[in-house]
Backbone atoms as SQL, in Angstrom:
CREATE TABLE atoms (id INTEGER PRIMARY KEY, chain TEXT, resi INTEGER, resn TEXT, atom TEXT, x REAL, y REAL, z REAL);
INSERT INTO atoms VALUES
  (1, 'A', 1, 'UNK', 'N', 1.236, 14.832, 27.013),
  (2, 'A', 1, 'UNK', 'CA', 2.551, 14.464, 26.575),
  (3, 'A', 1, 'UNK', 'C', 3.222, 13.691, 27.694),
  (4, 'A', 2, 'UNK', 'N', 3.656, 12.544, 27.195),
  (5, 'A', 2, 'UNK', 'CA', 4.532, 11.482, 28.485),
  (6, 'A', 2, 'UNK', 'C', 5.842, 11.398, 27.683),
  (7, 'A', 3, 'UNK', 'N', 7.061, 10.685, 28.753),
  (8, 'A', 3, 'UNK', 'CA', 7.813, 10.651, 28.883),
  (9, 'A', 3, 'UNK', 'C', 9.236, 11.509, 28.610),
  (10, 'A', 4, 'UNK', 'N', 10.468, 11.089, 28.538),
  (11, 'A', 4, 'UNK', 'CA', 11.715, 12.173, 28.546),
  (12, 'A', 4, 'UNK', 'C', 11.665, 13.123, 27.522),
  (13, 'A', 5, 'UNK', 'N', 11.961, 14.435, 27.894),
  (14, 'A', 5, 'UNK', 'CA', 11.880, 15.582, 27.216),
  (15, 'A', 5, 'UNK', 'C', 12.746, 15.413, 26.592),
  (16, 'A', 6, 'UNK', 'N', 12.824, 16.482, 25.093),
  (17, 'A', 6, 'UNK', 'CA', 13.847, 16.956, 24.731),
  (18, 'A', 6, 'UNK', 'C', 14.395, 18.113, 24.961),
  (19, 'A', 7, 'UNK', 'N', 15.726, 18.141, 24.550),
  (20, 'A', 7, 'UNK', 'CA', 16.449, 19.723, 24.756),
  (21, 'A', 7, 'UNK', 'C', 17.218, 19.766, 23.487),
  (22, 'A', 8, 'UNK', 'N', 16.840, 21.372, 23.370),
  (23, 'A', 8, 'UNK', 'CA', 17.232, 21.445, 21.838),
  (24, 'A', 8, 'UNK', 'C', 17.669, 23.089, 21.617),
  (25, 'A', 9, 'UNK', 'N', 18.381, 22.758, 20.878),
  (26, 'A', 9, 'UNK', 'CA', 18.825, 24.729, 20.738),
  (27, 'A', 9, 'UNK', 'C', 18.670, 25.101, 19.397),
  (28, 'A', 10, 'UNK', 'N', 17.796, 26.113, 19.543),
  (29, 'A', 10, 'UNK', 'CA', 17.346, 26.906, 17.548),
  (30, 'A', 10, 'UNK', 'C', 17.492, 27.523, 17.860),
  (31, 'A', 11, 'UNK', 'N', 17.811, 28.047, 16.307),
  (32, 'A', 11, 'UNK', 'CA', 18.309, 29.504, 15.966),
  (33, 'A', 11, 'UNK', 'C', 17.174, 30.318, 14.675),
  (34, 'A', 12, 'UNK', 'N', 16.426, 31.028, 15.112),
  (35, 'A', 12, 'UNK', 'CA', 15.208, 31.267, 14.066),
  (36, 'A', 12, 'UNK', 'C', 16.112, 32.322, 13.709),
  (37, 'A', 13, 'UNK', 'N', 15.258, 32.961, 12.201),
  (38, 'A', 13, 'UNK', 'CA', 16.412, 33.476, 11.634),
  (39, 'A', 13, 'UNK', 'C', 14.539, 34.085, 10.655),
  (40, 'A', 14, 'UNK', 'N', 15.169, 35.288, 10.015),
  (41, 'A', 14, 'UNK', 'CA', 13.873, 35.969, 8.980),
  (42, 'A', 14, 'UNK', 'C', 13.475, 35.147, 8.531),
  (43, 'A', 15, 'UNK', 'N', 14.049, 33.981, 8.163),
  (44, 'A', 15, 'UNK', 'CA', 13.300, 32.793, 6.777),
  (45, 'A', 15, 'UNK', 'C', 13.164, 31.920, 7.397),
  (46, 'A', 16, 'UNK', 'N', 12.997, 31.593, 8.937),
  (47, 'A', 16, 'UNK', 'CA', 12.611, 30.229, 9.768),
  (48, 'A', 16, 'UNK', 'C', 12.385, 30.878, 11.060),
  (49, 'A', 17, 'UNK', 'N', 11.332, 30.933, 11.037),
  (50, 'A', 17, 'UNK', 'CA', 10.459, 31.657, 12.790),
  (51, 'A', 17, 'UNK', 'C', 10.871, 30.687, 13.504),
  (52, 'A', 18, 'UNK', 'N', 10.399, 30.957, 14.928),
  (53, 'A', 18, 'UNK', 'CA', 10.750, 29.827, 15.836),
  (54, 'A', 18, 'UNK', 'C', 9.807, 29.165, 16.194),
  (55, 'A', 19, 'UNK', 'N', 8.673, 29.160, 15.567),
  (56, 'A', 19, 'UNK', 'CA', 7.353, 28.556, 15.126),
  (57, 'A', 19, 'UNK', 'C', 7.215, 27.419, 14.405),
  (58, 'A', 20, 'UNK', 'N', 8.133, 28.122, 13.304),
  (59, 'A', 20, 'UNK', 'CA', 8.697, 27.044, 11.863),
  (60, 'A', 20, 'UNK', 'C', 9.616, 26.303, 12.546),
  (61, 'A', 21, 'UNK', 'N', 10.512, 25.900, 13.067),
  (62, 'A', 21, 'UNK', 'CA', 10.898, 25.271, 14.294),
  (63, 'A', 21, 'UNK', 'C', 10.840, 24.176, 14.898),
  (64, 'A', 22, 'UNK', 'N', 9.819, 24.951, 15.541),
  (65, 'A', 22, 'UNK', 'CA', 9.245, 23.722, 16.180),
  (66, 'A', 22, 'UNK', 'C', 8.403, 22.539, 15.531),
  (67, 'A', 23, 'UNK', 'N', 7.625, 23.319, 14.682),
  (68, 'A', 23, 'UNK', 'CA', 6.997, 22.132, 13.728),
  (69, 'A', 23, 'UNK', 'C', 7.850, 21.272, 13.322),
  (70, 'A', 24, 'UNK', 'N', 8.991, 21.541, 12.430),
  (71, 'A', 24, 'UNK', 'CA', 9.900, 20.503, 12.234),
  (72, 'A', 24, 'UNK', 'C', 10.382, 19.726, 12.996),
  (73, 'A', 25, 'UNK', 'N', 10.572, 20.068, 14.456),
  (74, 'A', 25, 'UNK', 'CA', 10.878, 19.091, 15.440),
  (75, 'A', 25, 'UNK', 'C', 10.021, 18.378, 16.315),
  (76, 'A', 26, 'UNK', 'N', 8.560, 18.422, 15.319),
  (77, 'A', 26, 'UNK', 'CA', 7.638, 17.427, 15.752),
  (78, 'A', 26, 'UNK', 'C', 6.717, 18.108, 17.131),
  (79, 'A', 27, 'UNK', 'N', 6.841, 19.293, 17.406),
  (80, 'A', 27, 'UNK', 'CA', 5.934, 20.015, 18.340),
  (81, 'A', 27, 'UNK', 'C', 4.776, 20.214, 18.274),
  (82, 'A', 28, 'UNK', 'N', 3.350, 19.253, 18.890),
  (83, 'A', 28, 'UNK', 'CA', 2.106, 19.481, 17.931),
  (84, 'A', 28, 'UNK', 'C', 1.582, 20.925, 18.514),
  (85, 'A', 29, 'UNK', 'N', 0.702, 21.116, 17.909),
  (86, 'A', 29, 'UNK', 'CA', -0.133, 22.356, 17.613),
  (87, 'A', 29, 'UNK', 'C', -1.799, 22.112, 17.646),
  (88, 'A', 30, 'UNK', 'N', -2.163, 21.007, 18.569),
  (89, 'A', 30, 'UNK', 'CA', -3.201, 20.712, 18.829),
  (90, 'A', 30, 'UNK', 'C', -4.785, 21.095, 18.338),
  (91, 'A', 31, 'UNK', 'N', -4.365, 22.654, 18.827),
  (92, 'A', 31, 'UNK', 'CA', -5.456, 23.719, 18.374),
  (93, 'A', 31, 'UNK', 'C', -5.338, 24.641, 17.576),
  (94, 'A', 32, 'UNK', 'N', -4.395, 24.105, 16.634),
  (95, 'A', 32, 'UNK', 'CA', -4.132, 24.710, 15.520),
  (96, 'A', 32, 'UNK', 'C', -3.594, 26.314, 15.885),
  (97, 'A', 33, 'UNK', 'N', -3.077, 26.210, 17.122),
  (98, 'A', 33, 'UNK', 'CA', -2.452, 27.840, 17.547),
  (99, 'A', 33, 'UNK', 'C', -3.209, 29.010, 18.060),
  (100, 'A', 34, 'UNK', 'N', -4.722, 28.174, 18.545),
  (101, 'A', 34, 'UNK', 'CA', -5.816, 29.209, 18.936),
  (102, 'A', 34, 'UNK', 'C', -5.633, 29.426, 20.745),
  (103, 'A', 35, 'UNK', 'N', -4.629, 28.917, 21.293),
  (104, 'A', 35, 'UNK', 'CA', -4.006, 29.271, 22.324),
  (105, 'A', 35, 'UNK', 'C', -5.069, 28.308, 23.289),
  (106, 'A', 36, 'UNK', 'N', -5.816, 27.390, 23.213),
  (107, 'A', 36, 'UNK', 'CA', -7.054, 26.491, 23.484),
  (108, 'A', 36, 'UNK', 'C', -6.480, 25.066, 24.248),
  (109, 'A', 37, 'UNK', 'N', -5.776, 24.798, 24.091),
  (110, 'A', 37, 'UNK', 'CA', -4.902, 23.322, 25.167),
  (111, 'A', 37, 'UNK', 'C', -4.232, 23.138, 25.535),
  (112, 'A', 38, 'UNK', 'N', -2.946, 24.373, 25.486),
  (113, 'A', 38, 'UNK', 'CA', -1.263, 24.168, 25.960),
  (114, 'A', 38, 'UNK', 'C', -0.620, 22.890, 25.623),
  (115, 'A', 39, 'UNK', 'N', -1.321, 22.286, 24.557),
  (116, 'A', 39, 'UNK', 'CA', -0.467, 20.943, 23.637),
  (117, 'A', 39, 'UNK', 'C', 0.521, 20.944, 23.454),
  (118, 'A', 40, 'UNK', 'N', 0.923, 22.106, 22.853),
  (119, 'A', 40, 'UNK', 'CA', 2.473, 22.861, 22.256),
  (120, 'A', 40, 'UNK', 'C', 3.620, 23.460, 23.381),
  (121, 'A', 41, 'UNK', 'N', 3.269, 23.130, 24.447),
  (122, 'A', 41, 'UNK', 'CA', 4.341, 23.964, 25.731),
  (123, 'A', 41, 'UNK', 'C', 5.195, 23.496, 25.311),
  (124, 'A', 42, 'UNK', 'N', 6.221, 24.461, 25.731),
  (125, 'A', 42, 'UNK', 'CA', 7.808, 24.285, 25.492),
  (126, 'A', 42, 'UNK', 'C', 8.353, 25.434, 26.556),
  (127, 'A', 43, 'UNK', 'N', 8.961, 24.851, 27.269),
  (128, 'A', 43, 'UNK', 'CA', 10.207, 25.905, 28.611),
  (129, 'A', 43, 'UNK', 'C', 11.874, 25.891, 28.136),
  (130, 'A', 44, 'UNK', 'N', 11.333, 27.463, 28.181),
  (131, 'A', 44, 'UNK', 'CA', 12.676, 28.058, 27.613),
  (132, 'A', 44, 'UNK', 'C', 14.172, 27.792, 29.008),
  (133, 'A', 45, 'UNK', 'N', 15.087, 26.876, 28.376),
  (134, 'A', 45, 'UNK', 'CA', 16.383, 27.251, 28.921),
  (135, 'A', 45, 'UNK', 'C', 17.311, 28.245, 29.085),
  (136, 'A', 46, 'UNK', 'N', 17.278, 28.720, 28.253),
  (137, 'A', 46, 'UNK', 'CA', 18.084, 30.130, 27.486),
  (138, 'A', 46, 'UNK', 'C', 17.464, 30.677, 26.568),
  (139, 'A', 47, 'UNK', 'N', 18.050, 31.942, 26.858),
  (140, 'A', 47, 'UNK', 'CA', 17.503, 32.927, 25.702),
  (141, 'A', 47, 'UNK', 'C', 16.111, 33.485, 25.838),
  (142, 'A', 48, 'UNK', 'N', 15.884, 34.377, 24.993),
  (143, 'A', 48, 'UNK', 'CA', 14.485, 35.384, 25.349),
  (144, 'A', 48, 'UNK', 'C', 13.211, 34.886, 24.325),
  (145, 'A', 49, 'UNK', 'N', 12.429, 34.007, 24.774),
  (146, 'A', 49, 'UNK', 'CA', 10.850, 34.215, 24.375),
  (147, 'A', 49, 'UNK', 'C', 9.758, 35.039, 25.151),
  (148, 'A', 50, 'UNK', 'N', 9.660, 35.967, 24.587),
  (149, 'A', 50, 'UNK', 'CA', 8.628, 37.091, 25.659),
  (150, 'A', 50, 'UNK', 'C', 7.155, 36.323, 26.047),
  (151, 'A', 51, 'UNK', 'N', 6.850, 36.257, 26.869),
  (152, 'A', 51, 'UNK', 'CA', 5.347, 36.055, 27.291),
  (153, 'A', 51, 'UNK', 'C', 4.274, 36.898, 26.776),
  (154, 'A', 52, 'UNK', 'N', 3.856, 36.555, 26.006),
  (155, 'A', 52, 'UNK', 'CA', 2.429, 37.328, 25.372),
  (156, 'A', 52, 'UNK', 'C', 1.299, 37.236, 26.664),
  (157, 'A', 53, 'UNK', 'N', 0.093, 37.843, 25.915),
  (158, 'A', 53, 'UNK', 'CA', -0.904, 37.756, 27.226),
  (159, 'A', 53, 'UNK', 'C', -1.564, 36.738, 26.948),
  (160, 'A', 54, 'UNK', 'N', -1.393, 35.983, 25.833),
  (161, 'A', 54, 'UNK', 'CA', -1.896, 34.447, 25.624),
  (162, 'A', 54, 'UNK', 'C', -1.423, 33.500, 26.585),
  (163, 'A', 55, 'UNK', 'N', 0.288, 33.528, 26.393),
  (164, 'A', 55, 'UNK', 'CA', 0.635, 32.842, 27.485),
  (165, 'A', 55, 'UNK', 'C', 0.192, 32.874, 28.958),
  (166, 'A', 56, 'UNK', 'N', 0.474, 34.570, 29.318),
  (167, 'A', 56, 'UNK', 'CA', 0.107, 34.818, 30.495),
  (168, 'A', 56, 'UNK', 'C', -1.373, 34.205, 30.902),
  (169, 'A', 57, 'UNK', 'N', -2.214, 33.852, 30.528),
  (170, 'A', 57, 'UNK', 'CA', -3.688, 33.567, 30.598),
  (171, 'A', 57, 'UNK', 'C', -3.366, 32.264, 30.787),
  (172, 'A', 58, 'UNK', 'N', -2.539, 31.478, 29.703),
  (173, 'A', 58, 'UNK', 'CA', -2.370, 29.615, 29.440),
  (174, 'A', 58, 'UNK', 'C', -2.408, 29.677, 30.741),
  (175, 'A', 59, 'UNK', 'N', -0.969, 29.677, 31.526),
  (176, 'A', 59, 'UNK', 'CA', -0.331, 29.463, 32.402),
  (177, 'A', 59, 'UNK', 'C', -0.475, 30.255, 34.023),
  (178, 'A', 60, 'UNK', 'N', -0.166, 29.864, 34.912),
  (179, 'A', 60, 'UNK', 'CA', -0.034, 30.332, 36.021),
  (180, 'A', 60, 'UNK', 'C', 1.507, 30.855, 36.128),
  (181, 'A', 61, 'UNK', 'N', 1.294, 31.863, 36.778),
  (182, 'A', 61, 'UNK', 'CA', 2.616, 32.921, 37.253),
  (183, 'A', 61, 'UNK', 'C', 3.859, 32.000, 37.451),
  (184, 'A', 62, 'UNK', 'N', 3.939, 31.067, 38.257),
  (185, 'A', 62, 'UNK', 'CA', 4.663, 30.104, 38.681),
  (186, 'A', 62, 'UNK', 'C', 5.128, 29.781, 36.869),
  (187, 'A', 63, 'UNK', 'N', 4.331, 29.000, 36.290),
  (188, 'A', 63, 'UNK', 'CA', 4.791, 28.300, 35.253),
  (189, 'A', 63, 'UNK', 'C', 6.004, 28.993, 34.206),
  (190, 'A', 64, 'UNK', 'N', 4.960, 30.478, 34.212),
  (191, 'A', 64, 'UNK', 'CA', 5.907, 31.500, 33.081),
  (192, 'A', 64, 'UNK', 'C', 6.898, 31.593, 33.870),
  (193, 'A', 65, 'UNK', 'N', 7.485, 31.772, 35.253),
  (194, 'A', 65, 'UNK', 'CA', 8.354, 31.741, 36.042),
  (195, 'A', 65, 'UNK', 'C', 9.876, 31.059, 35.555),
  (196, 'A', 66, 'UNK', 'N', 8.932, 29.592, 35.657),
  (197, 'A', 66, 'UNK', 'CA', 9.784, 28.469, 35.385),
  (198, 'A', 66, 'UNK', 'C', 10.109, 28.188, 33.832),
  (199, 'A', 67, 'UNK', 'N', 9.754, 29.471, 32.785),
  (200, 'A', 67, 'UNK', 'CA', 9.869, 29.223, 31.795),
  (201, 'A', 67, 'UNK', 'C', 8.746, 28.732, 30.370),
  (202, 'A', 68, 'UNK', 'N', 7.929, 28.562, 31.245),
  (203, 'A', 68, 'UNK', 'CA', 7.110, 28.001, 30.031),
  (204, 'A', 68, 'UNK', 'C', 6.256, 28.677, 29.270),
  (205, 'A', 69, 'UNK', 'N', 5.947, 28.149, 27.480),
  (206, 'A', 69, 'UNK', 'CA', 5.624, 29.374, 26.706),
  (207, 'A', 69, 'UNK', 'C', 4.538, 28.498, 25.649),
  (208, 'A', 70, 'UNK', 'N', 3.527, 28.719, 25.118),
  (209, 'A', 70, 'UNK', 'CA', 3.046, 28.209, 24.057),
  (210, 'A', 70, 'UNK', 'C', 3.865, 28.454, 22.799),
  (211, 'A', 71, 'UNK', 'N', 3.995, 27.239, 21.939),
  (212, 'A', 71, 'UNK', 'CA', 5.133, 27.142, 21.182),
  (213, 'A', 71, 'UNK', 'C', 4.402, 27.466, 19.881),
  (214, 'A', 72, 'UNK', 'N', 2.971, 27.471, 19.670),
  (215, 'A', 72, 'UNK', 'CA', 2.224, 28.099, 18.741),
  (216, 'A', 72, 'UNK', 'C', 2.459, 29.901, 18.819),
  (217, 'A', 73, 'UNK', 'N', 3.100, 30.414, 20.129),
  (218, 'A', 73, 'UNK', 'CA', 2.940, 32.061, 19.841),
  (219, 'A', 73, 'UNK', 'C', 4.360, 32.389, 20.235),
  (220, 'A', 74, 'UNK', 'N', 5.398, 31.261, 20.536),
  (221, 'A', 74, 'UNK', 'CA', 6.528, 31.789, 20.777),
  (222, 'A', 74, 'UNK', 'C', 7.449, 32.383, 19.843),
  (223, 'A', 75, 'UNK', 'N', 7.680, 33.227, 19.792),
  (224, 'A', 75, 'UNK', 'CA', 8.712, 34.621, 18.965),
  (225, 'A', 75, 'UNK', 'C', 10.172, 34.500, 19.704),
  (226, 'A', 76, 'UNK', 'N', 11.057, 34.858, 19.121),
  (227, 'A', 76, 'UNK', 'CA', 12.353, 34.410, 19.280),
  (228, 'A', 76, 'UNK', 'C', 13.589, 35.537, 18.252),
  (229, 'A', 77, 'UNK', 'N', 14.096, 36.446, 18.815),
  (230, 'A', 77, 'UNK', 'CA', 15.277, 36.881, 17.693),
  (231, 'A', 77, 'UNK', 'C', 16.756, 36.291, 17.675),
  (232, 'A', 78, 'UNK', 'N', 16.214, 35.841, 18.707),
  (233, 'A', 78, 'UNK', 'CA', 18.272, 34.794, 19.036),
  (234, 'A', 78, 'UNK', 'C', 17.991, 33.673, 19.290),
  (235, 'A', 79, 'UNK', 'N', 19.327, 32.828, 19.282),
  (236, 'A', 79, 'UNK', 'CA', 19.052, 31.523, 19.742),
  (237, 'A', 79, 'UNK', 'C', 18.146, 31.099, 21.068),
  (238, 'A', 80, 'UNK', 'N', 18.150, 30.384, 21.298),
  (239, 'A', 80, 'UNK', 'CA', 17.047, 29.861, 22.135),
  (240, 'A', 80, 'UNK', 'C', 17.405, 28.152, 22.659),
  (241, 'A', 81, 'UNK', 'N', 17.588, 27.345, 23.887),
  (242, 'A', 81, 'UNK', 'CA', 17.411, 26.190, 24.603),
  (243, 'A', 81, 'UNK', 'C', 16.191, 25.802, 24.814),
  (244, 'A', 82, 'UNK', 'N', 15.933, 24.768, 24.185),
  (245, 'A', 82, 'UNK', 'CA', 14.476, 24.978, 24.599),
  (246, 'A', 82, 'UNK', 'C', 14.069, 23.183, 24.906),
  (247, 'A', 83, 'UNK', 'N', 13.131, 22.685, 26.519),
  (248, 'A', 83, 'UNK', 'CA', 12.894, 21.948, 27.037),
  (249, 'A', 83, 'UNK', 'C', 11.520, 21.598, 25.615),
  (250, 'A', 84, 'UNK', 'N', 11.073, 20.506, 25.077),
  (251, 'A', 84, 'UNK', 'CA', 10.181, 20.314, 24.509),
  (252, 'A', 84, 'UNK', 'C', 9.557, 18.485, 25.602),
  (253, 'A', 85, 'UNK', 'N', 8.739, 18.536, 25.902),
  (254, 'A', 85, 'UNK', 'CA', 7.534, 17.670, 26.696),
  (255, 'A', 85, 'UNK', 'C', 7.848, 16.465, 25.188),
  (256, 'A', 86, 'UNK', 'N', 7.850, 15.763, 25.837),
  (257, 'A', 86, 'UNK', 'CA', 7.465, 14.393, 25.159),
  (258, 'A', 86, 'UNK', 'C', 6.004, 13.488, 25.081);
């Protein structure tokens, strides 16, 4: 993914995951969500996406640090800021 990110704030809700989400805002899913290329990264600004042990594995300590989450396994009950890679 090249050039300027976006920043964007969702609000997933029972009838729109924050999965469903992102797809609409054009977030690919490379590997179809088998956690296999980190295509889909997205770093959270605000708000709580928990780190699964998928993530934890994607990424180095540093990264989840700085926020970053596979957007194929990211879960969300509140709003959310979220950096999306261009």
């Amino acid at each position: 993914m090249s050039g300027p990110a976006e920043i964007v704030r969702l609000e997933p809700s029972p009838d729109r995951s924050l999965r469903d989400l992102l797809v609409e805002r054009g977030v690919p899913f490379p590997c179809g969500g088998a956690m296999l290329c980190t295509g889909c990264k997205v770093r959270v600004l605000e708000g709580d996406v928990p780190v699964t042990e998928g993530m934890a594995a994607a990424f180095s300590d540093r990264q989840v640090a700085e926020g970053w989450r596979l957007g194929c396994m990211a879960r969300s009950d509140g709003p959310v800021v979220l950096e999306i890679p261009r």
